[in-house]
C-alpha positions as CSV (number, residue, x, y, z in Angstrom):
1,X,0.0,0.0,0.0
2,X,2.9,2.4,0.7
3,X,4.3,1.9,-2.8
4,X,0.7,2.8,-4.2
5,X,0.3,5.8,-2.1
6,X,4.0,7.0,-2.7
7,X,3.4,7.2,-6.6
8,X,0.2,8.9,-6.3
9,X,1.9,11.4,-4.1
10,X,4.4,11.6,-7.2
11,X,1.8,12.0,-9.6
12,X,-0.3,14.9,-7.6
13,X,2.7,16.4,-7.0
14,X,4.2,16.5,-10.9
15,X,0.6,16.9,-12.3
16,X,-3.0,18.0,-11.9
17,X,-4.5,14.5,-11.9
18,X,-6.7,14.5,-9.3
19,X,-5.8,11.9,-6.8
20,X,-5.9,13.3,-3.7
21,X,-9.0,11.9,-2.3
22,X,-7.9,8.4,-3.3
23,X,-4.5,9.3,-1.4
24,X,-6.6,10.1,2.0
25,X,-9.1,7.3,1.8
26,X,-5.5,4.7,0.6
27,X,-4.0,6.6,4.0
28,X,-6.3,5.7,6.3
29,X,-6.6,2.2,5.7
30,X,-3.1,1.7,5.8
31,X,-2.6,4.3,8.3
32,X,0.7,5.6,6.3
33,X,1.4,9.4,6.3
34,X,-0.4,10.9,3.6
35,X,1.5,14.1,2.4
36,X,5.1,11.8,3.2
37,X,7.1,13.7,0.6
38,X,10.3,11.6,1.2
39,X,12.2,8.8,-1.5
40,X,9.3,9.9,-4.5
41,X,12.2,10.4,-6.9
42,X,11.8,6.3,-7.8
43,X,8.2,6.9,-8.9
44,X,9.1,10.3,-11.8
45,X,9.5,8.3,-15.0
46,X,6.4,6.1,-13.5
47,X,4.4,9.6,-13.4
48,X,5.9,10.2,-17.1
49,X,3.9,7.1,-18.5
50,X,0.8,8.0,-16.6
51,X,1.0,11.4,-18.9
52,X,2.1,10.1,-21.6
53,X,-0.7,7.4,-22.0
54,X,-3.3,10.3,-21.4
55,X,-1.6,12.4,-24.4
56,X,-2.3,9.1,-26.4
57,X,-5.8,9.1,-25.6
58,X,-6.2,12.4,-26.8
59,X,-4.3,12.1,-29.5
60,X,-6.3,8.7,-30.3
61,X,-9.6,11.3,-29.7
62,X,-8.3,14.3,-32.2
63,X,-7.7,11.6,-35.2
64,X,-11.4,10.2,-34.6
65,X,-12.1,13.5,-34.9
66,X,-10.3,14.1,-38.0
67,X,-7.8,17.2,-37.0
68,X,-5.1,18.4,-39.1
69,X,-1.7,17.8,-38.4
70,X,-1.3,21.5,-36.7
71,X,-4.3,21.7,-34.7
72,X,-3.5,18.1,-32.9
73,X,0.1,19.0,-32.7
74,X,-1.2,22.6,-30.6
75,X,-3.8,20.7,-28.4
76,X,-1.5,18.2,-27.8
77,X,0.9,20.4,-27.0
78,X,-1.2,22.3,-24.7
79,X,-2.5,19.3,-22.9
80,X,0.7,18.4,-22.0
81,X,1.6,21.9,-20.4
82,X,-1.6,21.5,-19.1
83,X,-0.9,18.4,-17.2
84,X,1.9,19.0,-15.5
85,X,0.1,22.4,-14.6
86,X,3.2,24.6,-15.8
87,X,5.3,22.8,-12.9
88,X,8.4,22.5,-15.2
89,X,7.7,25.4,-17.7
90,X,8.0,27.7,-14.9
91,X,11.1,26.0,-14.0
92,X,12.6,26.6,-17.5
93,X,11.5,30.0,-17.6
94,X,13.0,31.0,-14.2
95,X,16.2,29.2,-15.1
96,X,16.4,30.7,-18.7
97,X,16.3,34.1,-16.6
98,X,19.4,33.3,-14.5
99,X,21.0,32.5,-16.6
100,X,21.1,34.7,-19.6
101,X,21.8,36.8,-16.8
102,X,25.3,36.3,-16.7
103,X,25.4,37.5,-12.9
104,X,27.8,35.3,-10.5
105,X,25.9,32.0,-9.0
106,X,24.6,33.5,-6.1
107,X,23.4,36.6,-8.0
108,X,21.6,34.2,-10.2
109,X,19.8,31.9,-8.1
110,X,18.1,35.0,-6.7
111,X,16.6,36.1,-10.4
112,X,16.1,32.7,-10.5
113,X,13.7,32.5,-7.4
114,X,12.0,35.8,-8.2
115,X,8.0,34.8,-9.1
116,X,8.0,37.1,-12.3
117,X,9.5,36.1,-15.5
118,X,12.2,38.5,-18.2
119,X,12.3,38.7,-21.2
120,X,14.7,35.6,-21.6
121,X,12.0,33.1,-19.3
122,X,9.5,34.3,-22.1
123,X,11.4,33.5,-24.6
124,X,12.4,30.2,-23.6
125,X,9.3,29.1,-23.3
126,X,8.3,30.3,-26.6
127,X,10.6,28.4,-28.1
128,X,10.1,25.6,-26.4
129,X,6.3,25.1,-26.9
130,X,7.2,26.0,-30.4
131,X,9.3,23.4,-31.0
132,X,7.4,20.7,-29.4
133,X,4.2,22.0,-31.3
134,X,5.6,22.0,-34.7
135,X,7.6,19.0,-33.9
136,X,4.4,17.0,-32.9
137,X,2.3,18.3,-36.0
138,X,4.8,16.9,-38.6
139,X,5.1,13.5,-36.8
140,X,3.6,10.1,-38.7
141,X,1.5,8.1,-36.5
142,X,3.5,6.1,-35.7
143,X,6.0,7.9,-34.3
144,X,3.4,10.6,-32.5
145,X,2.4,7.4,-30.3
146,X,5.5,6.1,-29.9
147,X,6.8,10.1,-28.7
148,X,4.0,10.4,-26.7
149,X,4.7,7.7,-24.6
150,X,8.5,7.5,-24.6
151,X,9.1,11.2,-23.8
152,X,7.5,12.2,-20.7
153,X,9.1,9.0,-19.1
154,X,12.6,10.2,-20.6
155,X,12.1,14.0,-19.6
156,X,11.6,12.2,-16.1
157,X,14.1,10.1,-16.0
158,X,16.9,12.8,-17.0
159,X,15.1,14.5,-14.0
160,X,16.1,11.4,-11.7
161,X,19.5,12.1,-13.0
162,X,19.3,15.9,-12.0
163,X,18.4,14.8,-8.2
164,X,19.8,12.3,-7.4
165,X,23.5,13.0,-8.8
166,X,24.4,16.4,-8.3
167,X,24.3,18.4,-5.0
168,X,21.2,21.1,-4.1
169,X,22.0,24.6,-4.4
170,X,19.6,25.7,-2.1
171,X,19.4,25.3,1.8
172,X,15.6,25.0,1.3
173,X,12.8,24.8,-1.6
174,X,10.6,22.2,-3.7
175,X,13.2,20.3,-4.8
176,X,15.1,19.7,-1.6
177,X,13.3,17.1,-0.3
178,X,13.6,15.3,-3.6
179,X,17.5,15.1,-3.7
180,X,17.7,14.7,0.2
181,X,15.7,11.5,0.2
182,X,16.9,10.3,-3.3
183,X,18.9,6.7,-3.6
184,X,20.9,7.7,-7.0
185,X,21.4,4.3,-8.6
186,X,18.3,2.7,-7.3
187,X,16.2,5.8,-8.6
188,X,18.1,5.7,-12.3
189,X,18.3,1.7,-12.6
190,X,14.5,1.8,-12.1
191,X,13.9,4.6,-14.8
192,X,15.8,3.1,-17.0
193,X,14.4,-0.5,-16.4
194,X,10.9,1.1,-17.0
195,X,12.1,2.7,-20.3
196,X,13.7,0.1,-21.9
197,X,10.5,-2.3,-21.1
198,X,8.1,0.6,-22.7
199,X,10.6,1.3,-25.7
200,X,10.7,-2.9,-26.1
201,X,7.0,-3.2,-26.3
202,X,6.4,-0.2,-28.5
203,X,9.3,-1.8,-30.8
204,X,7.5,-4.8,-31.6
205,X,4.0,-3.0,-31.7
206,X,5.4,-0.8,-34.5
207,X,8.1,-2.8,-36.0
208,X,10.8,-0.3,-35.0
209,X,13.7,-0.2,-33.7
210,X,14.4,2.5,-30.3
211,X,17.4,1.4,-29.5
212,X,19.5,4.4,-31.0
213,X,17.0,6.5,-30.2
214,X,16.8,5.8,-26.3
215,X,20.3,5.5,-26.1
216,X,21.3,8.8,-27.2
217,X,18.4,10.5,-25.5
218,X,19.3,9.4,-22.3
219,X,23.1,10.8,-23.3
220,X,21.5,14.0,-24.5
221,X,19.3,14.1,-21.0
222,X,22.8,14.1,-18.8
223,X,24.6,16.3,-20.8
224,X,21.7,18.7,-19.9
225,X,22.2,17.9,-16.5
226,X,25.6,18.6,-16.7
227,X,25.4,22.0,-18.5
228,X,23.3,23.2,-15.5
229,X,26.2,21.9,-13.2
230,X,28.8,24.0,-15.5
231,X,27.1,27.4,-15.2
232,X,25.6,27.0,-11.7
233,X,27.8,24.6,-9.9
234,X,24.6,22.0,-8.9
235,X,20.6,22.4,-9.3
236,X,17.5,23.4,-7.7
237,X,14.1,22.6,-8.1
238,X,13.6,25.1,-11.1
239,X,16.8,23.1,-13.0
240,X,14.9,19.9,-12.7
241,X,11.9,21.6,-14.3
242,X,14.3,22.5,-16.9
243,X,15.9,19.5,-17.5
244,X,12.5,18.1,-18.3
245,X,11.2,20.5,-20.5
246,X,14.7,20.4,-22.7
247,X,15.1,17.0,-22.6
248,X,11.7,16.2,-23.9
249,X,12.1,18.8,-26.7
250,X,15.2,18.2,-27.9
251,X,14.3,14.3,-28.0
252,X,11.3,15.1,-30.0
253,X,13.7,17.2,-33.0
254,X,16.0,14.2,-33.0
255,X,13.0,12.0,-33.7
256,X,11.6,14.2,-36.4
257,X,15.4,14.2,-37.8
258,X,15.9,11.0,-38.0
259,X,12.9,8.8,-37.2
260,X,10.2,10.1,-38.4
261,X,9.6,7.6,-41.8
């Protein structure tokens, strides 16, 4: 019961799926702390399936319906910034912020944690939902199931990366708890267990071969991780928002590059 409880405390906490009343009643007939915060860093990618099997849904819903490439590439775009209720685009934005800033670290953690966004957040995020709008529009559909699916658990899973290997910048915040609690190679081994069962099953359904594609997503996902550790010397919760948002974009232009037949 703890297990079921600690992933829907992941999931309300990384989305707007409402599971919070399933949580209390789950809590109270197991008697386990209901708002325990601590080792949920296991359960991310497991939170990036749950989304990315609702994007398929609604993807499945908009071809029914006969939309146009554009149109389901926008509302699926938008669902999927809905779902995670801006959680990591606001972490992009504020990190984006700091560092176009080109102030020292401790300089740039504090634009960082300021609640409104520059001109550089803004842009960021432009680009971003531009590029994942566009790149969903032009995908077959083949490959628009297959991204849906794959990419919120890999966005997640370079987030596990994020937390649970580099240090926290910040004597408090969000993400604290997350990297305080984490177990590194526990946390990543499962991620990557969960991927590699997902990509294997979406292989044979499609008659595809991930392999290359996971592989150098996941590279692409800790080099990301690692560029935040360059400029800022470690992370916070706003560089794991990041990290998400980048990692899923990026991986969706290297499928359209090179995948997408």
């Amino acid at each position: 019961m703890k297990v079921i409880i600690d992933f829907l405390n992941t999931l309300s906490y990384v989305t707007i799926i409402p599971v919070g009343r399933l949580i209390t009643i789950l809590s109270r007939i197991s008697h386990y702390d209901e708002v325990n915060l601590t080792g949920l860093t296991k359960y991310l990618p497991f939170s990036g399936l749950i989304i990315g099997l609702i994007l398929v849904m609604i993807n499945s819903a908009l071809i029914n319906l006969s939309c146009d490439g554009y149109l389901k590439g926008l509302i699926l775009t938008v669902a999927w910034l809905f779902l995670t209720g801006g959680l990591h685009y606001d972490g992009l934005m504020d990190t984006c912020d700091g560092i176009a800033s080109h102030k020292d670290i401790e300089k740039t953690l504090i634009i960082m944690k300021d609640s409104r966004v520059g001109n550089f957040g803004v842009l960021a995020g432009l680009i971003v939902f531009s590029f994942k709008f566009i790149g969903i529009a032009h995908l077959n559909d083949k490959m628009t199931v297959i991204s849906l699916v794959i990419l919120p658990i890999l966005g997640r899973l370079t987030e596990v990366y994020a937390i649970g290997r580099y240090k926290y910048l910040r004597t408090t915040g969000s993400g604290k708890i997350w990297h305080d609690t984490s177990n590194f190679y526990v946390d990543f081994a499962l991620g990557l267990i969960l991927l590699a069962i997902i990509a294997t099953l979406l292989s044979r359904i499609y008659n595809v071969n991930l392999f290359y594609l996971i592989i150098s997503q996941v590279i692409v996902g800790i080099l990301i991780t690692r560029y935040f550790v360059y400029k800022l010397g470690g992370h916070t919760g706003d560089t794991y928002g990041a990290s998400v948002e980048l990692s899923e974009c990026i991986s969706l232009i290297f499928i359209n590059l090179f995948f997408n037949f």
